[in-house]
C-alpha positions as CSV (number, residue, x, y, z in Angstrom):
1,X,-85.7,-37.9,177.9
2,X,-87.3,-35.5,175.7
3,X,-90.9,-35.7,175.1
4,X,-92.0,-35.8,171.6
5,X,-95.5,-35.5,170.3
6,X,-96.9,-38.9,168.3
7,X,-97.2,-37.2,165.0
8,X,-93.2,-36.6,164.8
9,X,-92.3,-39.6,166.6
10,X,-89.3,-40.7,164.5
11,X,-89.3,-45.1,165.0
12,X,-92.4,-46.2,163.3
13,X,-92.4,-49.4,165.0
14,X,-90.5,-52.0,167.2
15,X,-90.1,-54.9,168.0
16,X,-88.4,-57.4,170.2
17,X,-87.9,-61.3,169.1
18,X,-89.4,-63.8,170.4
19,X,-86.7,-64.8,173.4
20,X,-86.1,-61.2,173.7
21,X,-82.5,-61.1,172.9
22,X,-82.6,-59.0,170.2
23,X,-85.1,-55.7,169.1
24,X,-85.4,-53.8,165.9
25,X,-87.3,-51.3,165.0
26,X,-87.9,-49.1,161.9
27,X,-87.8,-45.4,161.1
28,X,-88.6,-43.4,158.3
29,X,-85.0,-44.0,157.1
30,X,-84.7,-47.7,157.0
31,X,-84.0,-50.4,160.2
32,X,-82.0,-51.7,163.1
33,X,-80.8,-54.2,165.4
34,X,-80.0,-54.3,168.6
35,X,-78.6,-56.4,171.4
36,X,-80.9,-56.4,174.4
37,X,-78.3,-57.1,176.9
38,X,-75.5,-54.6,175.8
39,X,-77.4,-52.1,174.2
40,X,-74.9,-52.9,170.8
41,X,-76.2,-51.6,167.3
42,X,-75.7,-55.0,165.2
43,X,-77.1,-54.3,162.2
44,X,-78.7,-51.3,159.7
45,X,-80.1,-51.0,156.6
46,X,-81.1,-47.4,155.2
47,X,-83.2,-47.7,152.6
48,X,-86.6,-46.0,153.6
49,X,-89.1,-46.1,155.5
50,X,-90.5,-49.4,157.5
51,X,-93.9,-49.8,159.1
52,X,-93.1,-53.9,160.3
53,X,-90.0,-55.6,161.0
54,X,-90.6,-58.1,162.9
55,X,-87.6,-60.7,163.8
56,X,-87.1,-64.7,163.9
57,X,-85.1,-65.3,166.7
58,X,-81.5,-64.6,166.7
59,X,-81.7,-65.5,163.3
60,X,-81.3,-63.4,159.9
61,X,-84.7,-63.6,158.8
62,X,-86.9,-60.8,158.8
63,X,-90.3,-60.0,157.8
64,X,-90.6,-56.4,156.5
65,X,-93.1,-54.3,155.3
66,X,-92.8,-50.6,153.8
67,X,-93.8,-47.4,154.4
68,X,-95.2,-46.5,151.3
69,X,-93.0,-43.4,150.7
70,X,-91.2,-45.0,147.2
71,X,-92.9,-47.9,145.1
72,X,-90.2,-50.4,146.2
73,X,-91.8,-50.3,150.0
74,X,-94.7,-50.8,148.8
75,X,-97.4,-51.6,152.4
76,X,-99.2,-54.3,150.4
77,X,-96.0,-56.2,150.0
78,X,-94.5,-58.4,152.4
79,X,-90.6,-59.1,152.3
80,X,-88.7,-62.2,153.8
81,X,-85.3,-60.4,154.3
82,X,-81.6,-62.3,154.7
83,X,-79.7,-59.7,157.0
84,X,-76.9,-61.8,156.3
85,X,-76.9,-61.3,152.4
86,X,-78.6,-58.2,152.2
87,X,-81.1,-59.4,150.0
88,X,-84.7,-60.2,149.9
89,X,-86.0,-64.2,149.9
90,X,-89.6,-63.7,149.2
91,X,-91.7,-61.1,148.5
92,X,-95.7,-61.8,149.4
93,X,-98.4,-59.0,147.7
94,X,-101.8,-58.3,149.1
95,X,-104.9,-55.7,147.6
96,X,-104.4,-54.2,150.8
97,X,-102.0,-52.4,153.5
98,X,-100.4,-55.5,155.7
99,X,-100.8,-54.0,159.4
100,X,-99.0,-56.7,161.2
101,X,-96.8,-59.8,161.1
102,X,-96.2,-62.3,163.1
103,X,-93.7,-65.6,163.2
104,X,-92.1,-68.3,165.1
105,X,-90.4,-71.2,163.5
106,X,-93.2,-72.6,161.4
107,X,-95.7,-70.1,161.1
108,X,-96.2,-66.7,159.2
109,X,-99.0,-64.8,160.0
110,X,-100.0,-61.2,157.9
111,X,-103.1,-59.3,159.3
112,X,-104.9,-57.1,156.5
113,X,-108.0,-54.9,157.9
114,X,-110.8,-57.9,157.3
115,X,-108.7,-60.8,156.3
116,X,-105.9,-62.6,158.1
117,X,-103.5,-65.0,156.2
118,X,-101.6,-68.0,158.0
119,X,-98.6,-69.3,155.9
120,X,-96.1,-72.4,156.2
121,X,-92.9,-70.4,157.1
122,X,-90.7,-72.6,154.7
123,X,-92.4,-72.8,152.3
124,X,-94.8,-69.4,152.5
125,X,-97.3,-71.7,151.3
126,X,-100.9,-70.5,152.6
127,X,-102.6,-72.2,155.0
128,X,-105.6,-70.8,155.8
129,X,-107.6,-67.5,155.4
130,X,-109.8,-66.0,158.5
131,X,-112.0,-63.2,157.8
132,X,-112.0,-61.1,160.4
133,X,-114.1,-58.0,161.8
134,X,-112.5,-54.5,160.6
135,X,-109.6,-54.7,162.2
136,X,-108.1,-50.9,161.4
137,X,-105.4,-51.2,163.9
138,X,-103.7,-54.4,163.2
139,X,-104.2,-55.7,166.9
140,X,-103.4,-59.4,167.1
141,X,-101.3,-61.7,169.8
142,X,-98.9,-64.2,168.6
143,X,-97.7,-67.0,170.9
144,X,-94.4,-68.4,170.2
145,X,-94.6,-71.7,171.2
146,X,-95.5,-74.3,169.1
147,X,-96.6,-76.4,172.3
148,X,-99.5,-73.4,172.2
149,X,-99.1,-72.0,169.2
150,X,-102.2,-69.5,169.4
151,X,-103.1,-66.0,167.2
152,X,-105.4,-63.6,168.6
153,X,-107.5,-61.4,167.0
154,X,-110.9,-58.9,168.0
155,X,-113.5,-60.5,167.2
156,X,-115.8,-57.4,167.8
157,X,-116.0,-53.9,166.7
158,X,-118.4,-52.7,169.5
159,X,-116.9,-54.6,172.5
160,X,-113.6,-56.7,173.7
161,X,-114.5,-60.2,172.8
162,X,-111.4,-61.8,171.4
163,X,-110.8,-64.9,168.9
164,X,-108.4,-67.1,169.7
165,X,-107.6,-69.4,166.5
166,X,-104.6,-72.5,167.1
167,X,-101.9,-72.1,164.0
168,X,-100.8,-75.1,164.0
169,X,-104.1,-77.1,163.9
170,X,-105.4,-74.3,162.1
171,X,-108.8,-74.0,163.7
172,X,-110.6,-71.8,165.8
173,X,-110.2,-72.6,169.8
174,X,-112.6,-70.1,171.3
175,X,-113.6,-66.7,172.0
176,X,-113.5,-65.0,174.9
177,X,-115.6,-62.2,176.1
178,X,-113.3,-59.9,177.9
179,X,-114.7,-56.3,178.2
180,X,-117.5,-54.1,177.6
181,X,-115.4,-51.7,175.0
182,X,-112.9,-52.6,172.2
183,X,-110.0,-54.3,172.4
184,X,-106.7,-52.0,172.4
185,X,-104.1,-54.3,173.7
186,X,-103.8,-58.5,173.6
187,X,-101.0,-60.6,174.7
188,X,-100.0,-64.4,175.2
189,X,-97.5,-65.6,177.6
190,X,-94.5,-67.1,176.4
191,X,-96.1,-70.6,176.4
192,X,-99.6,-69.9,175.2
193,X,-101.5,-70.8,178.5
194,X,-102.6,-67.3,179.3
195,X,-103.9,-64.5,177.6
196,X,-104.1,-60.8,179.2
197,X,-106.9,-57.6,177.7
198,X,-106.7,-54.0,177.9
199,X,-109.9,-52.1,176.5
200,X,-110.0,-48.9,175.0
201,X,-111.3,-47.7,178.1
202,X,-107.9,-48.8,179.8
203,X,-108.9,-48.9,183.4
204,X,-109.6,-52.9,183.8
205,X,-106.5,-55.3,182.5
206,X,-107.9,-58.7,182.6
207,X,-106.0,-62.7,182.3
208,X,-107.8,-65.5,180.7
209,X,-106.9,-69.7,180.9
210,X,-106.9,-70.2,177.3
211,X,-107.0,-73.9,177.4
212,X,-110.9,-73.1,179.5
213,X,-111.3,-69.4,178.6
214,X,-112.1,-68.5,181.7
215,X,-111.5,-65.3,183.4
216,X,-108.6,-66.2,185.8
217,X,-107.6,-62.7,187.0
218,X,-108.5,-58.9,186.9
219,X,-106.3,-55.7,187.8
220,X,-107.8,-52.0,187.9
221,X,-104.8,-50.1,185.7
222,X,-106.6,-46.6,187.2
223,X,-109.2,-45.1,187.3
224,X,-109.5,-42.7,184.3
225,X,-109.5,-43.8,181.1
226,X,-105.8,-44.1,179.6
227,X,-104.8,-45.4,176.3
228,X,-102.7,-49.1,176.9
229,X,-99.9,-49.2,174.6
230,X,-98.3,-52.6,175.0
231,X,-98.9,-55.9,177.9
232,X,-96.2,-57.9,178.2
233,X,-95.6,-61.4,180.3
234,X,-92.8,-62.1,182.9
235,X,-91.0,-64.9,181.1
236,X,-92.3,-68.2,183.3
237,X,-93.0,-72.1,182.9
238,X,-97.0,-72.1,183.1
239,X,-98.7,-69.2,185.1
240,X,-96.6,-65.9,184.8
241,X,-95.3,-64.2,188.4
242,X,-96.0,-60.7,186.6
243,X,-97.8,-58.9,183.7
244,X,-96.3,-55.6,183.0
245,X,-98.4,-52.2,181.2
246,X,-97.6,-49.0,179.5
247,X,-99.8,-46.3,178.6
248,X,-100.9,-43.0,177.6
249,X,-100.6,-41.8,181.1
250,X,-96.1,-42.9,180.6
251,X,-96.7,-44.6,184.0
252,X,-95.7,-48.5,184.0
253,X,-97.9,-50.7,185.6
254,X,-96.7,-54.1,187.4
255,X,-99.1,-56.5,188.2
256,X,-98.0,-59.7,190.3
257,X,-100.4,-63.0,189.3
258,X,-98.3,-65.0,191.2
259,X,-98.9,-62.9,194.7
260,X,-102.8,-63.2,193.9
261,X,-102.9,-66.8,193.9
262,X,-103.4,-67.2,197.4
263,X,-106.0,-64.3,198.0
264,X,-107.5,-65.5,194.6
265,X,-108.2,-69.2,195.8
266,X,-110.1,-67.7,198.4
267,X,-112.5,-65.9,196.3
268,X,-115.7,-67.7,194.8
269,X,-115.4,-70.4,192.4
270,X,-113.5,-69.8,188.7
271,X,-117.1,-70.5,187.1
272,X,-118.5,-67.5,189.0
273,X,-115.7,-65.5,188.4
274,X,-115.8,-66.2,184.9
275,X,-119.2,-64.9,184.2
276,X,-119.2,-61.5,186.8
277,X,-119.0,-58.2,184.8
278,X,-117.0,-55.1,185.7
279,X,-117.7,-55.3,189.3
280,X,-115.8,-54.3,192.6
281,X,-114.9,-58.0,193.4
282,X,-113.8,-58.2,189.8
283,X,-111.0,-56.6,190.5
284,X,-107.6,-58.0,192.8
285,X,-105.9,-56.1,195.9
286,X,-104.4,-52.9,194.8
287,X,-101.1,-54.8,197.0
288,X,-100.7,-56.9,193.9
289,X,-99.9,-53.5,191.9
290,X,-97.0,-51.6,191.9
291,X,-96.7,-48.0,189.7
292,X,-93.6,-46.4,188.0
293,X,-95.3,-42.8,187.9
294,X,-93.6,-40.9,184.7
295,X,-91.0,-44.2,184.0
296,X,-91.5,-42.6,180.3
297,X,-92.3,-39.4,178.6
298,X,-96.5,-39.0,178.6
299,X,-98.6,-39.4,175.6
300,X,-95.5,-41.3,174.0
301,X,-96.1,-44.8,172.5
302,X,-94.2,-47.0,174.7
303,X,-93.6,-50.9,173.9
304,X,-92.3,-52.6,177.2
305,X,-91.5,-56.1,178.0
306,X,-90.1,-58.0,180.9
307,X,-86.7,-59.8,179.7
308,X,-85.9,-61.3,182.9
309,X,-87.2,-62.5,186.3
310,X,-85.0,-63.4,189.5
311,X,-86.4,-64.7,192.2
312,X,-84.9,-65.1,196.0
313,X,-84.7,-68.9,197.3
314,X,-84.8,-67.4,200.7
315,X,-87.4,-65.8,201.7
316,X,-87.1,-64.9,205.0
317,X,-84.3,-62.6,203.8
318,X,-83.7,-59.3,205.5
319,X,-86.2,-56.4,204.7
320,X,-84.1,-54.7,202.9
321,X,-82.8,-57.9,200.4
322,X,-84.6,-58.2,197.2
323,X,-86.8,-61.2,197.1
324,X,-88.1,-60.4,193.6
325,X,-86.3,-58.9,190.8
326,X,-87.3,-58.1,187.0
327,X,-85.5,-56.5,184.3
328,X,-88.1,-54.2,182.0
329,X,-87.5,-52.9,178.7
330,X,-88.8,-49.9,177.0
331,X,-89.0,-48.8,173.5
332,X,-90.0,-45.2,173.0
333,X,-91.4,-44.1,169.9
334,X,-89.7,-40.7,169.9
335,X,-85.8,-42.7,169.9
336,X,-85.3,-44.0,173.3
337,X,-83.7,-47.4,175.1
338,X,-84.8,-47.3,178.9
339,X,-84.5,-50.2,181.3
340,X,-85.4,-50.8,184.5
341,X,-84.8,-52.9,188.0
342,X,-87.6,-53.6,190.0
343,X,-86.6,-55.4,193.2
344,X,-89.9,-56.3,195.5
345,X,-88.6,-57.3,199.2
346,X,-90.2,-59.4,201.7
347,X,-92.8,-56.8,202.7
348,X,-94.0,-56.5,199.1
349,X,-92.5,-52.6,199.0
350,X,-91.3,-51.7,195.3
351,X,-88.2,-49.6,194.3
352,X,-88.0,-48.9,191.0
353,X,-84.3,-48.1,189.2
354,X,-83.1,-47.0,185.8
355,X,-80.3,-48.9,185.2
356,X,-79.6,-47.5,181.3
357,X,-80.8,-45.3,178.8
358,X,-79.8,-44.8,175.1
359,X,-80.7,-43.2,172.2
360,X,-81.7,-45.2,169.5
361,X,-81.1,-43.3,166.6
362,X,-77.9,-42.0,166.9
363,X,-76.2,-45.7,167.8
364,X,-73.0,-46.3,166.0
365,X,-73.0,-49.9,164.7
366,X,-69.2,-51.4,165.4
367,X,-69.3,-53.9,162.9
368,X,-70.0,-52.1,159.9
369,X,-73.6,-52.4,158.9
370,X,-74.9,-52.4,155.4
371,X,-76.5,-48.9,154.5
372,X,-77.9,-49.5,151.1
């Protein structure tokens, strides 16, 4: 893969839905679809450049916002988009840049730099405002579910404490103190339960309960300072088997929760670990993290998520079987598809495989996209 600095990185942002099915992203020439599990270009529109597109499901709604490079992608204006007519639904307008959007199937949320707006989906009737501290990068989680339908947002400009406000009750359910330095990543799991924190400082990744807010579980990423680019969750009924991390540094982190459980319930009480700072007992078994050195070109934005997780009903399989297997995807900024196997066996040893690896701008669609 060629390594291409950030400033001529050519996708501007990307995505995957909310099952993980599908991801888009957008590039200074327009956007595109993709199938997750073969790779297939489904649909493109060129029309300039796109900052968001973010996708409802398999479905043909999209929420879009532009670049700014002609008047008609304007980055104050939101558009609800109909891939299948080609045509815009909605259009929302704001005094100020949108930096990120977020949906599930009866929530739209649009994050401006102090002010975050939560909208009826249907309807895009507003529900409620939350001011916010300067929020210059966008940075917000979304959960999915509407079980534990939660948005995230910093709630500090000189450390990592973190709001958590419930969208469908539409009032704030706590905030959680989570490092010493800003916020630079934030993600739920799939069902709202958990929350994990990178800093800027990008050497402690930490999980919260969401329903206590208590700190639940701590990983050292490294031990310099590396910029996180995207946390993602194993997909999982209640607590997550693995929490996956990109950086800076183009390593990818895997971190195992549901490994620690056993050394974790032998550690002091949740209460006390809930309070202790940075600290050496903060911080699990480095046995609980396993390292793809290189998996993707350094100092390229990466946004990595784990689409699938196997797991052996026989444990007591030979040393050399798989007893855990994940499937991660990567998005490259500079115009990549990579995806990975990682198979743990019984003796908790990693091998990490590329299984496939596209080019994302120079797809062909097969079923004839629309281009204007």
């Amino acid at each position: 893969m060629a390594t291409t600095s950030s400033a001529s990185n050519p996708v501007l942002c990307a995505s995957f839905n909310q099952d993980y099915s599908c991801f888009v992203i957008g590039t200074k020439d327009g956007f595109r679809i993709f199938d997750s599990n073969s790779g297939r270009l489904l649909y493109e529109r060129v029309i300039g450049a796109f900052v968001i597109v973010e996708m409802l499901f398999s479905s043909s709604f999209l929420a879009i916002v532009g670049a700014g490079e002609q008047a008609s992608l304007s980055p104050r204006r939101l558009c609800l988009f109909d891939t299948k007519t080609g045509t815009a639904m909605r259009e929302l307008n704001f005094l100020t840049s949108i930096l990120a959007v977020r949906v599930n199937r009866k929530r739209l949320v649009v994050v401006l730099q102090e002010k975050t707006f939560i909208y009826d989906i249907n309807s895009t009737v507003i529900l409620d405002t939350i001011d916010t501290v300067p929020n210059l990068k966008g940075l917000c989680a979304f959960s999915p579910s509407l079980d534990g339908c939660f948005l995230a947002l910093p709630a500090s400009t000189t450390k990592g404490s973190v709001l958590v406000y419930n969208v469908m009750d539409l009032h704030s359910h706590c905030e959680i103190d989570a490092h010493r330095s800003p916020l630079a990543a934030i993600v739920f799991s799939s069902d709202g339960m958990y929350i994990a924190t990178a800093s800027e400082q990008g050497t402690i990744i930490r999980v919260h309960s969401v329903s206590e807010a208590a700190k639940s579980y701590s990983f050292r990423r490294g031990t310099y300072p590396s910029t996180v680019f995207s946390l993602s969750f194993g997909p999982s009924i209640g607590l997550p088997d693995i929490l996956l991390a990109t950086s800076f540094s183009g390593s990818v982190h895997a971190f195992f929760l549901g490994l620690a459980i056993d050394q974790r319930s032998k550690r002091s009480s949740t209460f006390l670990g809930s309070i202790i700072p940075d600290s050496v007992g903060d911080v699990l078994d480095a046995t609980h993290h396993h390292v793809l050195h290189n998996g993707v070109a350094p100092g390229v934005k990466s946004y990595a998520v784990i689409r699938k997780v196997d797991k052996a009903a026989d444990t007591s399989a030979s040393e050399s079987n798989a007893i855990y297997r994940a499937t991660v995807s990567i998005i490259t900024y500079n115009g990549y598809f990579l995806e990975y196997i990682l198979n743990i066996n019984n003796r908790n040893e990693p091998s990490w495989t590329l299984d496939r690896e596209f080019n994302l701008l120079t797809a062909i669609s097969e079923s004839g996209s629309s281009s204007s």
